[in-house]
N, C-alpha and C positions, 0 to 999 in steps of 0.2 A: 070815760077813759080811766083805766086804771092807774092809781098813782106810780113813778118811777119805781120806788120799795117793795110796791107790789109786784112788780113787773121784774125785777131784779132777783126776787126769794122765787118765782114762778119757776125763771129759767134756770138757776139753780139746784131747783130739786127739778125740773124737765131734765136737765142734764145727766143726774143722778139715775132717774129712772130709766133714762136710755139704754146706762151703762149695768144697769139691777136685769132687764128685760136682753140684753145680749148676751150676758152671761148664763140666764137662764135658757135661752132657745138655743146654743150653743151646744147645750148637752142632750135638747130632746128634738130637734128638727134639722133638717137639711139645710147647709150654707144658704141655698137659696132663698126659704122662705125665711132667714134671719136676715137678709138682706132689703128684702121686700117690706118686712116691719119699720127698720130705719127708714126708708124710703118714707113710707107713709106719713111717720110718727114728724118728720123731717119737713115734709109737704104742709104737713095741718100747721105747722107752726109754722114755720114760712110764711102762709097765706095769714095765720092769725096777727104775726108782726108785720103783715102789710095792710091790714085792715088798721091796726094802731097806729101805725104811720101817716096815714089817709088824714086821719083829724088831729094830729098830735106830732112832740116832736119827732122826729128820725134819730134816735139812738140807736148807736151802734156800739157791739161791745167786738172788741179787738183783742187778740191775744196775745200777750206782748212777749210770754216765756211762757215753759212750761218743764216739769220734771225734775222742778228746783228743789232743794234740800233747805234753801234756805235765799230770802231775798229784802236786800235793803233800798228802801225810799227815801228821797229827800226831796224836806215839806219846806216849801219857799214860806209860807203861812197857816195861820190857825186851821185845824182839822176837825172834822167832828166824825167819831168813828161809831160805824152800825154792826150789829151781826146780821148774819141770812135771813133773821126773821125781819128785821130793820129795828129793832130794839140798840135805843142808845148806850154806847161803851163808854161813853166819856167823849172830851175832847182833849187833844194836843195845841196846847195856845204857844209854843214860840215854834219857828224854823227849826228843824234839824233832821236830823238821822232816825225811822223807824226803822229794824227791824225782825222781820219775820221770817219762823224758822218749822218746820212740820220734823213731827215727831211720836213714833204709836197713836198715829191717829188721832192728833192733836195740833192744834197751831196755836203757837208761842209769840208774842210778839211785846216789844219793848222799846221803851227811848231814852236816850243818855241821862241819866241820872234819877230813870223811876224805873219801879220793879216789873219785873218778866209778866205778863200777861198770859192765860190759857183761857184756850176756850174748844170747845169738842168734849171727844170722850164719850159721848153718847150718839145714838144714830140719829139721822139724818144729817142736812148739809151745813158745811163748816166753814165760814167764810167771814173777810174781815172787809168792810164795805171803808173806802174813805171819800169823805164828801168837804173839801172844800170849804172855808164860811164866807170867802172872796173867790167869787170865780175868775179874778185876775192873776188868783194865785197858782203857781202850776207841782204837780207833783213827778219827779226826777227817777228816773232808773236805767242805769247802765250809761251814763251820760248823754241821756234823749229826755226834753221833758216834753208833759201830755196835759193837757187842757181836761178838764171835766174832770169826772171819776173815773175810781179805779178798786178794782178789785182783787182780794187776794183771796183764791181758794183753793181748800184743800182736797185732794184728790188722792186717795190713797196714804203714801207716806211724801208726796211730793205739793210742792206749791206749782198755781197757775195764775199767771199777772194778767189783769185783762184792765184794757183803758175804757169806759164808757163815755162816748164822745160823740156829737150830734155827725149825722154822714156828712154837711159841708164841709166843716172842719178835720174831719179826719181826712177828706180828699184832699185840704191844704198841707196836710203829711205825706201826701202817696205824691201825685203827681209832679212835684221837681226832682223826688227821685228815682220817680221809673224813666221818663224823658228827657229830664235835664232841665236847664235855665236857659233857651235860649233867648231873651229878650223879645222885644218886641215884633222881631223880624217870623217869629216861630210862634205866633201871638195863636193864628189858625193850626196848627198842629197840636198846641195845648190845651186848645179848647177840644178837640179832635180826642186827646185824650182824656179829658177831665169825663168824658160822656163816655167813655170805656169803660172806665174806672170806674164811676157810677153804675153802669150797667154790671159791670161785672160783682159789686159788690150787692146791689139788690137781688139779682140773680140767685147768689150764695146765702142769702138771708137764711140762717139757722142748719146750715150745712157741718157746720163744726157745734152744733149744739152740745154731745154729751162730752165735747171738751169746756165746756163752760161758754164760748164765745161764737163769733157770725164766723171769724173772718181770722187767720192769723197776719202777723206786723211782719211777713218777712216772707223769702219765694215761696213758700207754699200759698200762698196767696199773691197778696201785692205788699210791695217793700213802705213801709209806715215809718214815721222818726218822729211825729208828737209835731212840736211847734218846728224845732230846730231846723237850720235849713232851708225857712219859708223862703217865695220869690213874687214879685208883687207882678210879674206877670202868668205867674199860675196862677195866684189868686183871683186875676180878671179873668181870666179863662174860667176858671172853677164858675163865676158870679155870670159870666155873659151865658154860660150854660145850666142853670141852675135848675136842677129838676129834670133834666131831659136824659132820658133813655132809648138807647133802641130796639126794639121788639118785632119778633116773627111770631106770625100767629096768634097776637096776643100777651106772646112771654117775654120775659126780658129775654133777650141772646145769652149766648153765652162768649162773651165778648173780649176772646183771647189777644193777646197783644206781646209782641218780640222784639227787639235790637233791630237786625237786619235778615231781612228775608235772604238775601242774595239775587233779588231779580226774579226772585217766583216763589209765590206764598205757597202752603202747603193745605192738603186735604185733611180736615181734623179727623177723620176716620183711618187715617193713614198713620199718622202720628202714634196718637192712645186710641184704648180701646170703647172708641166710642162708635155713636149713631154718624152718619153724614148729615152735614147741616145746610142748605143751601147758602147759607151768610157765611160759610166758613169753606169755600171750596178754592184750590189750585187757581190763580189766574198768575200772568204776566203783570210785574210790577214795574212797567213802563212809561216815559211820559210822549210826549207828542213826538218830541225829536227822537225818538226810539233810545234813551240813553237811559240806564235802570235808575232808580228814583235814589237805589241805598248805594249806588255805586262810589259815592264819595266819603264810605263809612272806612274807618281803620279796620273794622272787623272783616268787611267786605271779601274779603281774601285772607286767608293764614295758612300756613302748616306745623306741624307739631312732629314731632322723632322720640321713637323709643330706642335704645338700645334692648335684645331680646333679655337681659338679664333685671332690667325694669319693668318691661309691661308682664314679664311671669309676675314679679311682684306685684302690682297694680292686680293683676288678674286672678292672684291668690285670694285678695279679699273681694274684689268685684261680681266675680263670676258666683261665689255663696248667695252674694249678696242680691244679684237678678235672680237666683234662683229661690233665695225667700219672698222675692218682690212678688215672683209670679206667684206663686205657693198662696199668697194670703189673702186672694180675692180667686171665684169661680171665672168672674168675667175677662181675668187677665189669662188664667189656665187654657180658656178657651182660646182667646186671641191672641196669646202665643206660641199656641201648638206644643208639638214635642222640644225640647227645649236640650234636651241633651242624648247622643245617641252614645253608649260604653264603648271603648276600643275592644277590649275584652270583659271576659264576664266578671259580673262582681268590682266592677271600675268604681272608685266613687267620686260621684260630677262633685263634689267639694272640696277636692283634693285634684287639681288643674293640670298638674306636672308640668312637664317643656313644652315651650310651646314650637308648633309646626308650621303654622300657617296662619293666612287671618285674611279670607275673601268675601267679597261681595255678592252676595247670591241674587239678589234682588231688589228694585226700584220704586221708588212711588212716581208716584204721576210728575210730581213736582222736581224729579231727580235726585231725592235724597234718598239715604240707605234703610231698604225698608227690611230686609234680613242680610246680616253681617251673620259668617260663619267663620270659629275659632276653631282650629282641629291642635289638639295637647295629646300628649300620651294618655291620657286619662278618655279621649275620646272628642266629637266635636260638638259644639255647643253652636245654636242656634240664637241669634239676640233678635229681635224685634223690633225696628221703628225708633221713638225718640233714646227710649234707654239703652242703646248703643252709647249715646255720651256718659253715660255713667258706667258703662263697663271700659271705655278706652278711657279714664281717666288718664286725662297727661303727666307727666313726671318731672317736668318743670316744677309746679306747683304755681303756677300764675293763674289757672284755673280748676276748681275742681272738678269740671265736669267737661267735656267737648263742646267745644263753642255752636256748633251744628252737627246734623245729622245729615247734612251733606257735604260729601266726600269721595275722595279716593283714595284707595291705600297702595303701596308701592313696599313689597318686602325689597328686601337688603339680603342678602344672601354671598356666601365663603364659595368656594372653587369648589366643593364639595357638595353642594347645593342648600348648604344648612343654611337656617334662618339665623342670622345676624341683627335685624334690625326692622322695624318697623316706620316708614314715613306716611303719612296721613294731611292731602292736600283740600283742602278745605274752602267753603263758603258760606260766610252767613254768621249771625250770631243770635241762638234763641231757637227756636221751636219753628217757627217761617209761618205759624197757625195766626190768622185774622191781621191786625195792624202792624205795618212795620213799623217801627218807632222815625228810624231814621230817613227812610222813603216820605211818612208825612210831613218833616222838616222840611225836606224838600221841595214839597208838594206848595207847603205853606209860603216858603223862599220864591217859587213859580206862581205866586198869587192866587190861589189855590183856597176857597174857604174852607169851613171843619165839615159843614155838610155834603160840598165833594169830597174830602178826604174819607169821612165816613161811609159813603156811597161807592167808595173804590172800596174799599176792604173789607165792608161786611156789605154785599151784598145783595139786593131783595129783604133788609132789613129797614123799620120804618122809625125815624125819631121821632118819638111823643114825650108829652110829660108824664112823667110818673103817678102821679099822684091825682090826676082824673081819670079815675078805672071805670 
């Protein structure tokens, strides 16, 4: 087995070349077969960090920030600091304040009362490794602290935090705050998740490689906080399930998980532009007495209200902003069709003007909205499936994004028939795709174990341990 330094300078410059090798097929090949390279290059490491996993620890590197100009840590204790080759910096013997700042391709770093540190300037990768000389002792950013290592690398002119931390323990980060703390009564719901989360995160192994890391600490992933927060009943969850995964065909699932469905999960094919999954299909979220499982959620039901002088604003940046979404993947272009049709000629879809209208053209299996059409002076825009929530961004500001994609909308309109106002009566909270969060509470409250919870949501999926392939 390769030592951890090894294996840390590896991905490192893996990351590097991903990002050397996209930029070159970029100018000489079609989206697609630059696509197909990641794919691959993605696959083989994937598979090679599960072969190391197999006889060794389960480290996982997580990505705690990125795009930073400049980022400060604090060292509860003594530090011993590496570069990308693993070659020794020195150490930091008291507690305090590092920190690190990139600049012309360089990364600066310092502590209160000794001089500025550089190190780059020359190519290849550029990274400030820190390692702990008590692993009791934890390292601090942004007021979350994280067990293990951590590393700071340079990318560009910008910094990226990533925590390297074994996968048990980083699931004692995720899991109270995707689901919550309910105690011991939600004891089978958490363990229900702890094996999502698990899955979902083997699943993704090296999926965010040429950002340095598996996995990011926040929604683009799953929501991560380091120690802070722990709950000694996610942790028996985490330990009663340890190693277990669900798998179709052999593979990990892909083992999406939401708030509240509203009473009917959704088709992942329906959603994003993905394959259908059988472990990922439309069913009723109901229990014996026919009562929905999330029906005792706050989110369960909502509505939201634009005035029309708001959602033009909302939709001035929103609407560019689906339209860069779609723009930067082939596979989104395709599965979102035409996306914008001109009022007249030479309209330009970036420039939205008043808006007219705002209907439902179309449904997914589950009832939520599978094409939302906005008609503006500028012409009528077509939205797609989940990112409807991100183009009706509410004007509250209590969420940024629409709590569900299922919905009704109800214009407002003057004695003249102009649009006034926009209401949007709602269900659900989250994507409705694979687990509901709140249904398995439920489910676990109804005496319910994690293996029927898991057998109601994902499907014709089989739980095994991971790590006897």
């Amino acid at each position: 087995m390769r030592s951890t330094r090894t294996w840390i300078l590896t991905w490192i410059v893996g990351g590097l070349l991903l990002l050397e090798l996209a930029a070159l097929l970029s100018g000489c090949a079609p989206h697609r077969r630059r696509v197909a390279v990641h794919s691959d290059m993605r696959d083989r490491a994937r598979l090679e960090r599960l072969g190391e996993w197999a006889s060794g620890p389960k480290l996982l590197r997580v990505g705690l920030c990125d795009g930073q100009a400049a980022v400060q840590l604090e060292l509860s204790g003594p530090v011993r600091l590496l570069d990308a080759s693993g070659a020794s910096l020195g150490t930091v013997s008291v507690p305090g304040t590092l920190t690190c700042a990139a600049s012309a391709g360089e990364l600066h770093w310092s502590v209160p009362g000794g001089a500025a540190t550089t190190i780059g300037g020359e190519s290849g990768a550029v990274a400030l490794h820190l390692v702990p000389l008590d692993p009791r002792h934890v390292l601090s950013y942004a007021g979350n602290s994280y067990e293990g290592e951590v590393l700071v690398l340079l990318r560009g002119d910008s910094l990226t935090l990533v925590n390297v931390i074994d996968l048990e323990t980083y699931l004692r980060g995720v899991v109270p705050w995707e689901i919550g703390r309910p105690g011991e009564s939600g004891l089978a719901a958490l363990e229900a998740q702890a094996v999502a989360a698990r899955t979902y995160t083997v699943a993704h192994l090296a999926e965010r490689q040429e950002h340095g890391c598996d996995v990011w600490a926040d929604t683009r992933d799953q929501v991560y906080k380091g120690r802070d927060g722990g709950d000694p009943w996610c942790d028996q969850a985490i330990a009663n399930t340890k190693g277990l995964v669900l798998r179709y065909g052999g593979a990990e699932i892909e083992a999406y998980y939401s708030s509240t469905c509203g009473g009917v999960t959704s088709n992942v094919h329906e959603v994003w532009q993905r394959a259908a999954r059988p472990y990922l299909r439309s069913h009723d979220d109901r229990g014996r007495d026919g009562r929905v499982h999330c029906a005792g959620s706050s989110q369960f039901s909502w509505q939201e209200h634009w005035a029309r002088a708001e959602l033009e604003t909302v939709l001035q940046k929103s609407l560019p902003a689906y339209l860069d979404w779609v723009a930067a993947s082939p596979s989104r272009q395709k599965w979102a069709g035409r996306v914008f049709e001109p009022a007249i000629r030479g309209a330009d879809p970036r420039t939205p003007g008043a808006l007219r209208d705002v209907r439902v053209k179309r449904r997914t299996t589950s009832g939520r909205v599978d094409v939302l059409e906005l008609v503006t002076t500028a012409g009528m825009y077509r939205i797609r499936g989940d990112r409807t929530r991100w183009v009706l961004a509410p004007a509250s500001g209590r969420f940024s994004i629409l709590r569900s994609a299922w919905f009704d909308v109800a214009s407002e309109r003057d004695r003249q028939g102009g649009l006034v106002g926009l209401r949007v009566d709602g269900r659900g909270f989250g994507h409705g795709v694979g687990l509901c969060q709140v249904g398995a509470l439920r489910m676990a409250e109804l005496g319910y174990g994690y293996r029927a919870i898991l057998e109601h949501y994902y499907p014709d999926a089989r739980l095994e341990t991971a790590w006897l392939r």
